[in-house]
Residue, then its C-alpha position, 0 to 999 in steps of 0.5 A: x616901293x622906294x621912289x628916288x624922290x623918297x630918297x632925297x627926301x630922308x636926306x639922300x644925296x649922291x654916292x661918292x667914294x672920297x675919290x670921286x667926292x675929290x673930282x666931284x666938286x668939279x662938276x663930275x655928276x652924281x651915279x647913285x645916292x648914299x646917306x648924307x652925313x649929319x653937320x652934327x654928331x648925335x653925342x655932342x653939338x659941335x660940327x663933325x670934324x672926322x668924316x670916317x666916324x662911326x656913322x656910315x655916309x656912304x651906302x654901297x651901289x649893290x645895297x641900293x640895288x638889292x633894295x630897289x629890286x626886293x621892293x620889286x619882287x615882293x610886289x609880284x610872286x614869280x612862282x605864281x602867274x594867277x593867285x586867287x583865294x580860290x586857285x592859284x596858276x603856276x609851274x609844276x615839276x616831279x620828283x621820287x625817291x630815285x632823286x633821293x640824296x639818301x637810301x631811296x629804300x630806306x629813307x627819304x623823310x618827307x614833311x609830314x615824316x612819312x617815307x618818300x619810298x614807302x608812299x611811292x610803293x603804295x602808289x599814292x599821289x602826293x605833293x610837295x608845296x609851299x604855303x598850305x597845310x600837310x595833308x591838304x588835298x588839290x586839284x592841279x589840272x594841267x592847263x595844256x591838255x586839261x588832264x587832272x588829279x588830286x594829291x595831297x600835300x605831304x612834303x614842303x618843296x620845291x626850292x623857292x629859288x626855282x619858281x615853281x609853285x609845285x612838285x608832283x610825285x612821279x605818279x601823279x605827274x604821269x596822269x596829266x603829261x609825261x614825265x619826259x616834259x619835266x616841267x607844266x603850266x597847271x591850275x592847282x585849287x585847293x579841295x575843302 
């Protein structure tokens, strides 16, 4: 995680436009930090005359923000409530062949390259997930009603942008709530 005290330590010193750099030195304080630039130039030892070289001084606020905020992220998984090497806790919702973008009927390839079509007609209950093997086979217990059923992981989904640790088949989804609901906290453990 980056600490502002680490900051000033690798040279950091306040983030001005030339503009407010003007103002500054009349005692304007400081709203962020930037690279402090060097009194000599890497190529040569005399002091640096043109503060626009090619080294930049200046770090924009939102690149500083987005770095603040991914060392926040990355310390926590939004998807996952619990993760444990046994089970995990998180969001699940469902999808089918009726979401399709292509021709349900004909189409709709999964991960594991089987038809999402054909693998709803045969009635098996699958699963999109992230960050385990095709064909892997789990538990995912609906932690409201206790209601569970095994699928097996056939496609990679659902988009991480959404925070959820799982997609269900309609099917699947159907045995532990209704489908209606959308979205359900569940336990999901993995079978050996």
């Amino acid at each position: 995680m980056i600490n502002i005290s680490d900051l000033k330590e690798a040279g950091v010193v306040c983030l001005l436009t030339p503009a407010q750099r003007r103002t500054s030195r009349q005692g304007v304080s400081c709203p962020l930090f930037s690279l402090s630039e060097p009194t000599t130039n890497s190529f040569s030892k005399s002091p640096r005359r043109n503060s626009n070289a090619a080294l930049p001084t200046i770090i924009s606020r939102s690149l500083i923000a987005s770095m603040l905020w991914m060392s926040i992220c990355s310390s926590a998984s939004f998807a996952q409530i619990v993760n444990s090497s046994n089970y995990s806790e998180g969001v699940a919702s469902w999808y089918s062949s009726e979401c399709c973008k292509y021709n349900p009927t004909k189409g709709c390839p999964t991960a594991s390259g089987e038809s999402l079509f054909l693998l709803e007609s045969t009635g098996q209950d699958f699963a999109a997930m992230w960050g385990v093997p095709l064909q892997t086979r789990v538990l995912v217990t609906n932690l409201t009603n206790g209601k569970s059923v095994i699928v097996t992981v056939k496609d990679r989904g659902p988009a991480k942008r959404l925070n959820r640790a799982i997609d269900l088949s309609k099917s699947a989804f159907s045995k532990i709530a209704n489908p209606k609901q959308g979205l359900i906290t569940v336990r999901i453990e993995r079978i050996p």
